[in-house]
C-alpha positions as CSV (number, residue, x, y, z in Angstrom):
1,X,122.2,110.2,114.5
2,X,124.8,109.6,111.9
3,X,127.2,107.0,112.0
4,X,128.3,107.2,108.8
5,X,129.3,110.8,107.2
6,X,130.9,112.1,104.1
7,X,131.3,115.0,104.0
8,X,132.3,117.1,99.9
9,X,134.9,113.8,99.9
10,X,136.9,113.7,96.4
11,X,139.0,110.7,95.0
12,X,140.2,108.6,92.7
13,X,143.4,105.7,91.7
14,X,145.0,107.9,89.7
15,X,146.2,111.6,90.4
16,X,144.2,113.8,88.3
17,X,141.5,111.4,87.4
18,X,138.9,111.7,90.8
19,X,136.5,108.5,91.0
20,X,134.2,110.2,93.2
21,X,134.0,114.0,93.3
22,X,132.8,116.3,95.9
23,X,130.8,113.3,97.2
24,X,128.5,113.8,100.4
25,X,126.9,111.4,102.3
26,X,125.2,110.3,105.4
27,X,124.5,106.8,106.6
28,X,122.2,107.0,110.2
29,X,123.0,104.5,113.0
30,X,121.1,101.1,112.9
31,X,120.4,101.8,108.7
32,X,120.5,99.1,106.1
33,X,122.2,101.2,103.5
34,X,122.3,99.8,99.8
35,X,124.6,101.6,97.5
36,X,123.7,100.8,93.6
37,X,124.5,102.5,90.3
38,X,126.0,101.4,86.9
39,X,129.5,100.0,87.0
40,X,132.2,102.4,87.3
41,X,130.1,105.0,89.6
42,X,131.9,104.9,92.6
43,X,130.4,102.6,94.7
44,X,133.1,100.0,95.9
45,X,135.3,103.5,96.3
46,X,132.5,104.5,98.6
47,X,133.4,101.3,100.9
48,X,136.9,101.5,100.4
49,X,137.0,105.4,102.0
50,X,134.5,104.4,104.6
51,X,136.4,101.3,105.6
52,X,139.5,104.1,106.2
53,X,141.6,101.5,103.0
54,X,141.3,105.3,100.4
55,X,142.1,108.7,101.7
56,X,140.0,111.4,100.6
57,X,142.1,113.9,98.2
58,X,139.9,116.4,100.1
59,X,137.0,116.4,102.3
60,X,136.3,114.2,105.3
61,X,135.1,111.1,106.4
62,X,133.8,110.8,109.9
63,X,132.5,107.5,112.5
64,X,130.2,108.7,114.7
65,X,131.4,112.1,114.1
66,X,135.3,111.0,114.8
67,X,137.6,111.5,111.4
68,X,138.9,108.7,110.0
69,X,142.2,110.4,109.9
70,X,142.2,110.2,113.8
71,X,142.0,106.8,114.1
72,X,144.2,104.1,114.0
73,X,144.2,101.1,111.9
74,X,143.7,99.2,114.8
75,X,140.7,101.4,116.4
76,X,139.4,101.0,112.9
77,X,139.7,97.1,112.3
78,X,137.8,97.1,115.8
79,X,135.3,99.5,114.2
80,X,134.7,98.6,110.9
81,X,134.1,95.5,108.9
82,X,134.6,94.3,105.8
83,X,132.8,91.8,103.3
84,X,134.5,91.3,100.1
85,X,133.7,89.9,96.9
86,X,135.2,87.3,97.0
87,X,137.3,85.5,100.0
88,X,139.5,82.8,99.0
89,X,141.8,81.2,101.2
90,X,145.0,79.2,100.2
91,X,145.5,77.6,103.4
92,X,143.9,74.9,105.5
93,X,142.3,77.1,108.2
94,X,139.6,75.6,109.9
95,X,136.2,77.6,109.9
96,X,136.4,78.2,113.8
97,X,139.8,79.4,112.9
98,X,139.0,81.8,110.4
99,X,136.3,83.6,111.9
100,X,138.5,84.0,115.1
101,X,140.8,86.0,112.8
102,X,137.9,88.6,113.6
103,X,139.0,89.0,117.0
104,X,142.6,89.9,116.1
105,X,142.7,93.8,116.1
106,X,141.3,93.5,119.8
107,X,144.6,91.3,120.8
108,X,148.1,92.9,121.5
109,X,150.7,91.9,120.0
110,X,151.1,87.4,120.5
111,X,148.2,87.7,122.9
112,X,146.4,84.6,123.0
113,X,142.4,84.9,122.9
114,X,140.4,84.9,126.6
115,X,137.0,84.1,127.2
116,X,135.7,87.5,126.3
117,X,137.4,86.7,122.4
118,X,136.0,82.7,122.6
119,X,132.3,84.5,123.1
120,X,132.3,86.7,120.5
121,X,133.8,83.9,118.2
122,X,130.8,81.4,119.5
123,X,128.3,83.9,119.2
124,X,129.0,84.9,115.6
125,X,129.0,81.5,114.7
126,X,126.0,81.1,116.1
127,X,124.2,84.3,114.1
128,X,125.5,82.9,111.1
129,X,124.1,79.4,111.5
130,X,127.7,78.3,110.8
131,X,128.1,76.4,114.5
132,X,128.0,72.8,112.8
133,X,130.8,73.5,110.2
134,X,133.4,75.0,113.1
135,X,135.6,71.9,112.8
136,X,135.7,72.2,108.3
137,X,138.1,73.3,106.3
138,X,137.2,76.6,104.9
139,X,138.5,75.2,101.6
140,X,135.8,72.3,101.5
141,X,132.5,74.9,101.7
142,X,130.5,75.9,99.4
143,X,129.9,79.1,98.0
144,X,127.3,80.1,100.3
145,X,128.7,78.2,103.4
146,X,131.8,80.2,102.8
147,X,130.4,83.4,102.7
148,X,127.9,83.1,105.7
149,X,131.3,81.9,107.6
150,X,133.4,85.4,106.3
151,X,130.5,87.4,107.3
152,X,130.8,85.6,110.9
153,X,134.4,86.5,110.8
154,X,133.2,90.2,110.5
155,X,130.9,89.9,113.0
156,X,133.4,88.4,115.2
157,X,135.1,91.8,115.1
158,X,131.6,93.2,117.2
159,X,132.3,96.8,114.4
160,X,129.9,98.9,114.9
161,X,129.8,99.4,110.7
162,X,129.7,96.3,108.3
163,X,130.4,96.9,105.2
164,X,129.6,94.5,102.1
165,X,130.9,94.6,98.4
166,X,128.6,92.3,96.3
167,X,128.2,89.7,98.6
168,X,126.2,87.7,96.6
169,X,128.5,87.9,93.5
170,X,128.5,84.2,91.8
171,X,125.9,82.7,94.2
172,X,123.1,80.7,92.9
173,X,119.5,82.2,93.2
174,X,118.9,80.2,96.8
175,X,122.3,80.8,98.4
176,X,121.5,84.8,97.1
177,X,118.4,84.5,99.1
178,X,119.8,83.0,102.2
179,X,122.8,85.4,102.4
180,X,120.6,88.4,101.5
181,X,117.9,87.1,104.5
182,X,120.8,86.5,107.0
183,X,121.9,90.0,106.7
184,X,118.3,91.4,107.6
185,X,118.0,89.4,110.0
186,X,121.3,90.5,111.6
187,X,120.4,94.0,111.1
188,X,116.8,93.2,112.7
189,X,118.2,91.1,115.6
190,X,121.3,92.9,116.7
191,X,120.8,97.2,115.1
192,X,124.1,97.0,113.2
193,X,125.0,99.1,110.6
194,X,125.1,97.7,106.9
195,X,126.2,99.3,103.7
196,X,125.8,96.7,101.4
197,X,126.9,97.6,97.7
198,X,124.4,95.5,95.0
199,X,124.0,95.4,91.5
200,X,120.6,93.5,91.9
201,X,118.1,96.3,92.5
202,X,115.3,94.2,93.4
203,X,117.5,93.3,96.3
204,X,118.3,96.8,97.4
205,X,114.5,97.3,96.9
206,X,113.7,94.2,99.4
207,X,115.9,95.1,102.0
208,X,117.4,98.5,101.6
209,X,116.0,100.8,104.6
210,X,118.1,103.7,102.6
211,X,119.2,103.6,98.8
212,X,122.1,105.5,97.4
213,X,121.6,105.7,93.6
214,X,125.4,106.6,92.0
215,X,125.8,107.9,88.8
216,X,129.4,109.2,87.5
217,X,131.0,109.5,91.1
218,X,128.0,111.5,92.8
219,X,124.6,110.3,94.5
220,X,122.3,110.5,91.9
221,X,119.4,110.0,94.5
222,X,119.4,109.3,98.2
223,X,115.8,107.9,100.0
224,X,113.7,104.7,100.3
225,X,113.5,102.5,97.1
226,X,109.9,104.5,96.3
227,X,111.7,107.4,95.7
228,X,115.3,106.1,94.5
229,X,113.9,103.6,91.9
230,X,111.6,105.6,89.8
231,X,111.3,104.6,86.0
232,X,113.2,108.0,84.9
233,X,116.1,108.1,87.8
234,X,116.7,104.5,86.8
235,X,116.9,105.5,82.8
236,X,118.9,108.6,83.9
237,X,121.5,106.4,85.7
238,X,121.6,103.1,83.5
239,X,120.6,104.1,80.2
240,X,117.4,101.5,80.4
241,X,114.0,101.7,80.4
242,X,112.0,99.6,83.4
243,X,108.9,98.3,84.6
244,X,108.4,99.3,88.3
245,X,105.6,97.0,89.6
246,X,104.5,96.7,93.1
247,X,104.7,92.9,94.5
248,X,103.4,92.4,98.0
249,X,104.3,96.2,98.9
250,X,107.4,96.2,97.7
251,X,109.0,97.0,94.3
252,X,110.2,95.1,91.8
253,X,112.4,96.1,88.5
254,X,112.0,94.3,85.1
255,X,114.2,96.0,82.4
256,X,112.8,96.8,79.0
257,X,114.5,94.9,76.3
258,X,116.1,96.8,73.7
259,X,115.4,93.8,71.2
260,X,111.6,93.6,72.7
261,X,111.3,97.4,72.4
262,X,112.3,96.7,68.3
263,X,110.2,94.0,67.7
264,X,107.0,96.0,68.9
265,X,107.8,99.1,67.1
266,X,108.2,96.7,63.5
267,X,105.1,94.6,64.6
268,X,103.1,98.0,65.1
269,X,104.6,99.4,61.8
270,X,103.5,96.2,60.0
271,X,100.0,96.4,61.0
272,X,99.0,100.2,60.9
């Protein structure tokens, strides 16, 4: 079933100039989506229409098969969550604090939270590992410890979509790892739905159940990373030639060097 649908959806920033055009799209229920492609090709546009932020020019975007249109802001804050690159905060707002912000678009109006709102606040702390920094300053984390604790704050929202823009934009290679294996894990442990947009293919390769490929505001290709990230679709899209090798079943993407590829052709010329 389809949680996730776009349906011939066209837009851009500017009037006249479309950033994604006659785009369709489906995202099934319980998927671990990875959306990748060149900069420019429509990917964080993809989030910002599914997240309800972009209106389609034309065409529709449906949750679980409801328009977008439809729904309020509020239904949608409940519904959808949202990952950004980067979430800095200029005030002193404790971590339990911040990912209780989650719960606000299931509070009327000055409400104060009940027990229902304290569980879901303890219980994505608790996914995220982030229970023993509760009492911190969000200020004082680190890069990674920041992230897993906006992440809780999504999950606090209980959305039935998460969506992620670059989440591991300017982590080191270990806090990478341990955001990219907290998010499978979530997606294992609980069946929520992920789009996760990633430059770092090998990632999208690792963990991506489904791969959109973009290329100039369509899906160049749509499938599991064996048939997304072939040597040709990735040249098509990137203008780069690749290795593909297979690594414990799963694929892994080493770009050609432009400088390497040189070097070979004058060492080759020098010896025939």
């Amino acid at each position: 079933m389809s949680l996730l649908q776009l349906d011939r959806v066209t837009v851009g920033y500017r009037p006249g100039t479309p950033v994604l055009q006659q785009v369709s799209l489906s995202v099934v229920a319980g998927a671990f989506a990875a959306l990748i492609g060149p900069n420019g090709s429509g990917k964080s546009t993809i989030l910002r229409v599914a997240a309800g932020v972009m209106a389609p020019w034309s065409g529709t975007v449906t949750l679980a098969g409801q328009d977008l249109n439809e729904c309020s802001r509020r239904d949608l804050a409940r519904r959808v969550a949202v990952v950004p690159q980067a979430a800095v905060s200029d005030f002193e707002f404790s971590v339990e604090e911040t990912v209780a912000m989650g719960r606000h678009p299931h509070l009327k109006r000055f409400q104060g939270m009940g027990d229902e709102d304290r569980l879901a606040v303890t219980q994505a702390l608790e996914l995220t590992s982030t229970t023993d920094l509760a009492s911190r300053s969000i200020r004082e984390l680190s890069g990674g410890e920041r992230q897993r604790v906006i992440i809780a704050r999504a999950l606090a929202q209980q959305p039935q979509l998460l969506l992620l823009d670059e989440p591991t934009n300017h982590l080191d290679i270990n806090h990478q790892v341990e955001i990219l294996d907290l998010l499978s894990e979530l997606h294992e442990e609980t069946g929520l739905t992920i789009v996760c947009v990633t430059h770092d293919l090998n990632a999208a390769a690792e963990f991506g159940e489904q791969l959109v490929l973009m290329e100039a505001g369509r899906p160049l290709a749509v499938g599991s990373a064996a048939q997304v990230l072939t040597e040709d679709l990735v040249r098509q899209a990137y203008g780069v030639d690749v290795w593909i090798e297979q690594i414990g079943g799963r694929a892994r993407i080493i770009p050609k060097s432009r400088r390497h590829t040189v070097e070979s052709t004058v060492t080759h010329r020098s010896q025939v």
